[in-house]
TIDODO-793097 format. One line per 10 residues: their letters; for each residue z, x, y of C-alpha. Coordinates in steps of 0.5 Angstrom, whole numbers. Each point is the difference from the previous one (the first is absolute). Layout:
BEGIN
A	Z,X,Y | ... $
! end
This chain:
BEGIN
XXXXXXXXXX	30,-41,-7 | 5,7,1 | 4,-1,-6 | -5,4,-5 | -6,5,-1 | -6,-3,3 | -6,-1,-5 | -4,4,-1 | -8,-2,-3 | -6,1,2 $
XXXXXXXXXX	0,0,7 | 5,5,1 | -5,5,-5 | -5,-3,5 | 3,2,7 | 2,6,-5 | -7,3,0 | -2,-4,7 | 6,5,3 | -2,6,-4 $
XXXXXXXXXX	-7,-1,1 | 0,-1,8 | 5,6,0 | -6,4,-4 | -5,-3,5 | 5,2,6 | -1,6,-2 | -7,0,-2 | -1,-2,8 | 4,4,4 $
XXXXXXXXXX	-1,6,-5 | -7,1,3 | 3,-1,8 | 5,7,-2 | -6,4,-5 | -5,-1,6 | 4,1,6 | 6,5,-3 | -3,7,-2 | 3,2,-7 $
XXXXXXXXXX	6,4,3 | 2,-6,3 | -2,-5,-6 | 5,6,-4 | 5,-1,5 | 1,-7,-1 | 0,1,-7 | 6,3,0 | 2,-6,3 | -1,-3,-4 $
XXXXXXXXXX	4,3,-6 | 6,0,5 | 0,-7,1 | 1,-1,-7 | 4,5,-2 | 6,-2,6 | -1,-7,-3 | 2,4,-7 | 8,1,4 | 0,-7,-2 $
XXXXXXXXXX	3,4,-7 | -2,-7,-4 | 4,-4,3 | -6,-5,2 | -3,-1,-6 | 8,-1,-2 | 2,-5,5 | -7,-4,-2 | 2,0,-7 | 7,-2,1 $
XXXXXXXXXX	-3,-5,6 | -3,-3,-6 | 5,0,-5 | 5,-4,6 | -6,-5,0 | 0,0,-7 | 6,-3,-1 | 5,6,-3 | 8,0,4 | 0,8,0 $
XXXXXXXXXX	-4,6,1 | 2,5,-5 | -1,8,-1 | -6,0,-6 | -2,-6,-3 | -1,-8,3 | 5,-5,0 | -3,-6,-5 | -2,-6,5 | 0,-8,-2 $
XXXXXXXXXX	-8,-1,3 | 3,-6,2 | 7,4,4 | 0,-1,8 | 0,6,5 | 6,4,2 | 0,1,6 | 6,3,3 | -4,6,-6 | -5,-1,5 $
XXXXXXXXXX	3,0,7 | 4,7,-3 | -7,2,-3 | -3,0,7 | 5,3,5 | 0,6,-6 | -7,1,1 | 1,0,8 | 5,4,0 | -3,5,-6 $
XXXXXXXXXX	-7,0,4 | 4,2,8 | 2,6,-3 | -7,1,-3 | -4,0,7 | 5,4,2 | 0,6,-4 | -8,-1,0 | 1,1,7 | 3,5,0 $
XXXXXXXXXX	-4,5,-6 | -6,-2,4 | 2,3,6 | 2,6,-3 | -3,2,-6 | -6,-4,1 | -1,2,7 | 0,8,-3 | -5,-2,-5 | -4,-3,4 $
XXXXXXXXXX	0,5,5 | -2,5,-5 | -6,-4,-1 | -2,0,7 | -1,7,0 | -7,-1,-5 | -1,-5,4 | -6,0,6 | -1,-7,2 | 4,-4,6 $
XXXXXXXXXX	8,3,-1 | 2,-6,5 | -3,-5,-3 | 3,2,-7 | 7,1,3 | 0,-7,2 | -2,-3,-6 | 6,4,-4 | 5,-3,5 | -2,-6,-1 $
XXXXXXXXXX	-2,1,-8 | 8,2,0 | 1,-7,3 | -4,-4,-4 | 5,3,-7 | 6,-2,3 | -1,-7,2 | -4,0,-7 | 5,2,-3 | 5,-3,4 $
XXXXXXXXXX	-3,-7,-3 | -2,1,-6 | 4,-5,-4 | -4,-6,3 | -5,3,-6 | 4,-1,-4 | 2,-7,1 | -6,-2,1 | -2,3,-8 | 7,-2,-2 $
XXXXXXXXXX	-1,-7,1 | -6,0,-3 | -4,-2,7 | -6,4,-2 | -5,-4,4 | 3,0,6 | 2,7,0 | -8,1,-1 | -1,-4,6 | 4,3,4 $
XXXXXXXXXX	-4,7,-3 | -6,-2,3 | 1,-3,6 | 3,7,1 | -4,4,-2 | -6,-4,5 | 4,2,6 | 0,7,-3 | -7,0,0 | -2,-3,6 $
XXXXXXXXXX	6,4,4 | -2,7,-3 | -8,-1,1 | 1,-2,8 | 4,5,1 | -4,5,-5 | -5,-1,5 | 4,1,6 | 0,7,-2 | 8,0,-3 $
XXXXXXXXXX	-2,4,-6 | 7,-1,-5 | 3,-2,5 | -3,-6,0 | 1,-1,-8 | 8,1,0 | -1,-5,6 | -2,-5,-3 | 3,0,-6 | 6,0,3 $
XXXXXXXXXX	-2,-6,3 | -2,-4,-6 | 6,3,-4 | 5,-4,5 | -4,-7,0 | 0,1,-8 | 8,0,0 | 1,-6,5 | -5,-4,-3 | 4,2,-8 $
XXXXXXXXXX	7,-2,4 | -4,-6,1 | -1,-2,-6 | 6,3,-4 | 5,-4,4 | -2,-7,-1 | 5,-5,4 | 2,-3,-7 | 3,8,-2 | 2,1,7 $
XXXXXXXXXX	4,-6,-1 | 3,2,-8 | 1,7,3 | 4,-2,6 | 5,-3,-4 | 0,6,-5 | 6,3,-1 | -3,7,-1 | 2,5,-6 | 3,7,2 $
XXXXXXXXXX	-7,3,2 | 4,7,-3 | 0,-3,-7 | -7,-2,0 | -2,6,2 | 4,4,-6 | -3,-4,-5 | -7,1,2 | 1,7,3 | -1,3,-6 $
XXXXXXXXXX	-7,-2,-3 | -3,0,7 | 3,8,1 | -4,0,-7 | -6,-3,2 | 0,4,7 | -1,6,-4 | -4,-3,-4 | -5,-1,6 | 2,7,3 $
XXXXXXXXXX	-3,3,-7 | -6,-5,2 | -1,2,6 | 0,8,-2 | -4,-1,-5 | -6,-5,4 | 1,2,8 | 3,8,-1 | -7,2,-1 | -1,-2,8 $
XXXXXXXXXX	6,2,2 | -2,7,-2 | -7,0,1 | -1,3,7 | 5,6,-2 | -5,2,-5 | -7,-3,1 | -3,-2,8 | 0,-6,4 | -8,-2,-3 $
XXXXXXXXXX	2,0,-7 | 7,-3,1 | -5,-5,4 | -5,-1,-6 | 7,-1,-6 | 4,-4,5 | -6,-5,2 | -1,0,-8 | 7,-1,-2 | 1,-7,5 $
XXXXXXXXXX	-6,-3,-3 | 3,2,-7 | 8,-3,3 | -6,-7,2 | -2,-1,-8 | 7,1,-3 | 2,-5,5 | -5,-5,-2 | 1,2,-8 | 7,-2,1 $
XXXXXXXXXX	-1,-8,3 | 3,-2,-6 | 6,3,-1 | 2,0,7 | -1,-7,1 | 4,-2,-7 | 6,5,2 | 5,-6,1 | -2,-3,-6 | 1,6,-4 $
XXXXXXXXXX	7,0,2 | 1,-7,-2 | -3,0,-7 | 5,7,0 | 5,-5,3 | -2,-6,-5 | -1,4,-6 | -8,-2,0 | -3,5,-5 | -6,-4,0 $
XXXXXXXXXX	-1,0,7 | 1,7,1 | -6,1,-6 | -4,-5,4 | 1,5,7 | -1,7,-3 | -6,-2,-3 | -3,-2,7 | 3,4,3 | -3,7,-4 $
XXXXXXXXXX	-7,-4,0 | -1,-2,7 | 2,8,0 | -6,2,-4 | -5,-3,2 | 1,1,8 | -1,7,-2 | -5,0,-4 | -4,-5,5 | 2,4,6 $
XXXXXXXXXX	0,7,-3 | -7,-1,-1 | -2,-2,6 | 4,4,4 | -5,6,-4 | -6,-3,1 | 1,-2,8 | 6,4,3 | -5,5,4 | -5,-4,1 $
XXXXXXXXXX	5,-6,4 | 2,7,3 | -7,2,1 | -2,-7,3 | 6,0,6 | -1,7,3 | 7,3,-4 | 1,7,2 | 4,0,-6 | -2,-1,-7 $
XXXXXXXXXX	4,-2,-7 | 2,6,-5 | -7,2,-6 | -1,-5,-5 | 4,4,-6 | 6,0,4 | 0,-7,3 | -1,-3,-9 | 6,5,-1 | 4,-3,6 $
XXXXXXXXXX	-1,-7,-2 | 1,2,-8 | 6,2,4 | 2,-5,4 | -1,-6,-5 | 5,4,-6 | 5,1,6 | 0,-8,2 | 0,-2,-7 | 6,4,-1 $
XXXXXXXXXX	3,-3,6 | -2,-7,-2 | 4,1,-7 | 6,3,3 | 0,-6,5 | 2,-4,-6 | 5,4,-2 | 3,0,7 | 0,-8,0 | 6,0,-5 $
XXXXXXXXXX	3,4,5 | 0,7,-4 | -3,6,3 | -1,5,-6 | -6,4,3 | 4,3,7 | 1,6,-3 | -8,1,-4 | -2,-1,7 | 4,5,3 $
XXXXXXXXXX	-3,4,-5 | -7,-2,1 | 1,1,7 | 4,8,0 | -6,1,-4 | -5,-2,4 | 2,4,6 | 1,7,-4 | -7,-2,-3 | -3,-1,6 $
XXXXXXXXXX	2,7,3 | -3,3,-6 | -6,-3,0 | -1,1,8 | 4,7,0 | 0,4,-5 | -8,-3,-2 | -3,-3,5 | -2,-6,-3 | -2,-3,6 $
XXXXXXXXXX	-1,-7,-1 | 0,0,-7 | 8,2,1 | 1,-6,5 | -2,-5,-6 | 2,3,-7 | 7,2,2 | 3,-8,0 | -5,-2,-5 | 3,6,-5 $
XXXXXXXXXX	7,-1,2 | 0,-8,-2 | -5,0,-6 | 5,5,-3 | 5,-5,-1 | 0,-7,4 | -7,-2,0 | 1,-2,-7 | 7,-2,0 | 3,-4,3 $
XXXXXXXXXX	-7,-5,-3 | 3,1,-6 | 7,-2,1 | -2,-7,3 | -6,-1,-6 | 6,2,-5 | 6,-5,3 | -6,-6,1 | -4,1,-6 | 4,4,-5 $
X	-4,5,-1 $
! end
């Protein structure tokens, strides 16, 4: 049925878990094909890759997580998207759907320009920056130069349909976005692999991601677009996109900043290493990072799964709700931390050991304070998410700041001091416990429980 949020119940947690799990495993699985054909130089490079990849989705500036939210405040029932705050809504209110027809032709419009400007900050900036990197780098140039002409053209196109995540998330279709996930993440695995022993090299990684990304997107249209909303679209006479676009420019540019503060405080660190350390060391943080980015998504299940709902207990007034929410939210947090931390510590190398890798994970003093980091870091972030569910963002700023802080620290600890690794760890976790790791928890805990 179109006209509300699907349910979410324990199925769609299961295809939650079900899809970070095989997300996990797809890398677990392809992981020992890249550590063992691919020396540490070329493990480095595609680390930055990485960071790059999930920086360019950043230019998105929040208006992804802005447009699920408002996609489900429409689903919810409410008549009008405003600056700050939600508009009340009757549970029993119907859809708008010329709000709606106007969301998506703003999301459309918005998300062109984005590729666009991708496009071009990647052909110049980026390329300078790469090549640049290349000058350390004694592996096959050509091969590299070819994955960073299609990674260019990976970003674009990821970038120029992004909303489809968003309306998936927003309608509250978590199971199905999950599936989708899984079948895409196969035709990853199985492409990068036979073309990894194809002898392709990164070239064959950038490839097959492009490819899963593409079935990904027409399979999430797919889903989307039911016949029955086609039908109520096509008679929709649809809002002026300009003025949807105005109300939530504001809280998106505010939650843009918020994720640039983010991505300085959590991915600048890799943007900055192979400045200040080698390619090997880069290699050892850089795998060791991705494994971390792994157990912060399996630690956030929960909350991403119950986003739709969070915003209708925001738009419903739903306090009860929202206690029930949290309580899950943190727990399932910590408890994957602390079960995951362990047996990261106590089999990480080995697991290496036992396929063959040329690369290894940080010592086992850095790894606990990295994990001790990163389980502070996706508290905070699950706190400020309920915050952001009644469509204020208070944080943007403080998370500028981290960010800024970040960078100066991490040149202090890498230049002046030449803390190496230690620089690359502490430098975000000091910026962040300094402030927002204790206070946006405690903002929610206070307006939930009075306390």
């Amino acid at each position: 049925m179109a006209e509300k949020i699907e349910h979410i119940g324990k199925k769609d947690i299961a295809w939650s878990y079900a899809g970070t799990a095989f997300m996990i495993g797809a890398g677990i699985i392809l992981l020992p094909f890249i550590l063992h054909k691919m020396s540490q130089e070329t493990v480095g490079i595609w680390s930055i890759f990485m960071t790059i990849n999930y920086l360019v989705l950043l230019l998105d500036f929040g208006f992804r997580p802005t447009f699920a939210r408002n996609i489900s405040y429409i689903f919810s029932g409410v008549k009008t998207l405003q600056k700050e705050g939600v508009a009340h809504a009757d549970a029993e209110a119907s859809v708008d759907y010329d709000l709606l027809k106007g969301s998506l032709i703003a999301m459309r419009r918005f998300y062109r320009w984005m590729a666009l400007g991708v496009l071009a900050l990647l052909g110049t900036v980026g390329t300078g920056y790469f090549y640049f990197i290349m000058q350390k780098y004694s592996g096959d140039r050509q091969d590299a130069m070819i994955a960073w002409i299609l990674l260019i053209g990976i970003n674009c196109y990821n970038l120029y349909t992004f909303y489809y995540d968003a309306l998936l998330t927003g309608k509250g279709y978590i199971k199905r976005g999950q599936q989708i996930n899984i079948f895409g993440q196969a035709i990853y695995i199985a492409l990068a692999i036979g073309l990894i022993y194809a002898g392709l090299g990164l070239t064959a990684i950038v490839a097959s991601q492009l490819v899963a990304i593409v079935v990904r997107r027409v399979l999430s249209y797919r889903v989307f677009f039911t016949q029955e909303l086609q039908a109520h679209l096509s008679t929709a006479q649809a809002k002026e996109p300009k003025e949807i676009l105005s109300a939530i420019t504001p809280n998106a540019v505010k939650v843009g900043m918020t994720q640039l503060g983010g991505f300085l405080v959590n991915k600048a660190s890799m943007l900055l290493a192979p400045v200040f350390v080698s390619l090997e060391m880069v290699a050892c943080f850089g795998i060791t990072v991705q494994v971390m980015d792994i157990l912060a998504r399996c630690g956030s299940v929960f909350y991403q799964s119950y986003l739709p709902k969070l915003a209708q207990c925001r738009a419903e007034q739903d306090t009860t709700g929202l206690k029930r929410y949290y309580l899950l939210c943190t727990g399932s947090l910590i408890a994957i931390y602390v079960v995951g931390g362990l047996l990261w510590v106590l089999l990480g190398n080995w697991a290496l050991d036992l396929i063959g890798s040329q690369t290894y994970f940080v010592p086992t003093a850095m790894l606990c304070v990295m994990l001790l980091i990163s389980l502070l870091e996706q508290n905070h972030a699950t706190s400020a998410g309920f915050i952001m569910a009644d469509n204020k963002i208070p944080f943007f700023i403080p998370s500028l700041v981290s960010g800024a802080a970040t960078v100066v620290l991490l040149w202090l600890f890498l230049d002046p001091l030449h803390m190496g690794l230690w620089g690359l760890i502490l430098a975000p976790g000091v910026a962040q416990l300094a402030y927002q790791n204790w206070k946006w928890p405690s903002v929610v805990i206070k307006e939930l429980w009075g306390k």
